[in-house]
C-alpha positions as CSV (number, residue, x, y, z in Angstrom):
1,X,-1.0,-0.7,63.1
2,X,0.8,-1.2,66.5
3,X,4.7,-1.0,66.8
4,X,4.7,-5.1,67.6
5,X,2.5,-5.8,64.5
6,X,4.9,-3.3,62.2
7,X,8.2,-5.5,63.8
8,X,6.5,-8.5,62.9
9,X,5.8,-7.7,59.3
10,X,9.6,-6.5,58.8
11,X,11.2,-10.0,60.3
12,X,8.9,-11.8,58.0
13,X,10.1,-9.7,55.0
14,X,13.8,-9.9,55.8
15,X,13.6,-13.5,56.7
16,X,11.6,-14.8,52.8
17,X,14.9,-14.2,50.6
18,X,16.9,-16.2,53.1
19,X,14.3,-18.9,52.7
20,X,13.5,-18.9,48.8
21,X,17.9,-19.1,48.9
22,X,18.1,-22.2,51.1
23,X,14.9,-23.7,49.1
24,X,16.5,-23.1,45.5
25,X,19.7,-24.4,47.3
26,X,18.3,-27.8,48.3
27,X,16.6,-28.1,45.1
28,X,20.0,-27.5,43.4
29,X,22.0,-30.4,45.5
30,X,18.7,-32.8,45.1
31,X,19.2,-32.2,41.4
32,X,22.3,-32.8,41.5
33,X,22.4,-36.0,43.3
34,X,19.9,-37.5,41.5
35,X,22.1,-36.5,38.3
36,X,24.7,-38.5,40.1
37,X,22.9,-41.4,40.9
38,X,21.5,-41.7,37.5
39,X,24.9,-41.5,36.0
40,X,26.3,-44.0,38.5
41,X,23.7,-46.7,39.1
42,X,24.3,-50.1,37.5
43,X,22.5,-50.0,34.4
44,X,21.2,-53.6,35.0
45,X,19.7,-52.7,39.1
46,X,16.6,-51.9,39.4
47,X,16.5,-49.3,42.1
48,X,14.5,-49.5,45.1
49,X,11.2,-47.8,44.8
50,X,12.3,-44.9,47.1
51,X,14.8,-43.5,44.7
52,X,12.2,-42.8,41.9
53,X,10.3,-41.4,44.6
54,X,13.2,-38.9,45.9
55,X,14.0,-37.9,42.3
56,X,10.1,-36.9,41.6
57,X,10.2,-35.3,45.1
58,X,13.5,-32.9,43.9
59,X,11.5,-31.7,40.6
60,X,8.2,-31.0,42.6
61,X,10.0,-28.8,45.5
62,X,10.1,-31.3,48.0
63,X,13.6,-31.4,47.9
64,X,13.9,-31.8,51.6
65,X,12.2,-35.3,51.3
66,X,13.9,-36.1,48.2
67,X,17.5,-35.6,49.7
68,X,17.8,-37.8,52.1
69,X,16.5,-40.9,50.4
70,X,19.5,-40.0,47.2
71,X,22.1,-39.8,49.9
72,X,21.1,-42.7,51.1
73,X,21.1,-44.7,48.0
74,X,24.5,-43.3,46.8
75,X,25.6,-44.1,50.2
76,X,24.8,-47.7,49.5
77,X,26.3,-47.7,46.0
78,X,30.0,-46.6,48.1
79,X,29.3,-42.9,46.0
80,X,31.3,-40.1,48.2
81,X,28.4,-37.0,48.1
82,X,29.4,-34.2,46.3
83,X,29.7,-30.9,49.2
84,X,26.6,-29.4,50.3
């Protein structure tokens, strides 16, 4: 195995636990705003079809997706988001 191959392999393997962190991470704040959206919502709206969609998104590990769209919609609903 050649010196650049070797460097290669050892960025990759010091770079996944920085990646599985911010993943968990994302997946922890998309849980959490959805937990805040569905304590805050009025219980008589019938959300937009995007914020079922974000809150399915933060339980399959598409928490990236799934982010945006609950920021938004808390956004809307004058909600301050909790810190990232």
């Amino acid at each position: 195995m050649t010196t650049s191959a070797k460097l290669a392999i050892a960025c990759a393997v010091a770079v996944l636990p920085l990646t599985a962190g911010a993943v968990s991470s994302d997946t922890a704040y998309c849980s959490t705003l959805s937990k805040i959206y569905q304590k805050t919502a009025p219980k008589h709206a019938t959300p937009s079809a995007t914020v079922p969609v974000a809150m399915a998104q933060c339980q399959s590990g598409s928490a990236d997706h799934g982010i945006a769209a609950l920021e938004q919609a808390l956004k809307n609903n004058g909600m301050v988001l909790p810190p990232r």
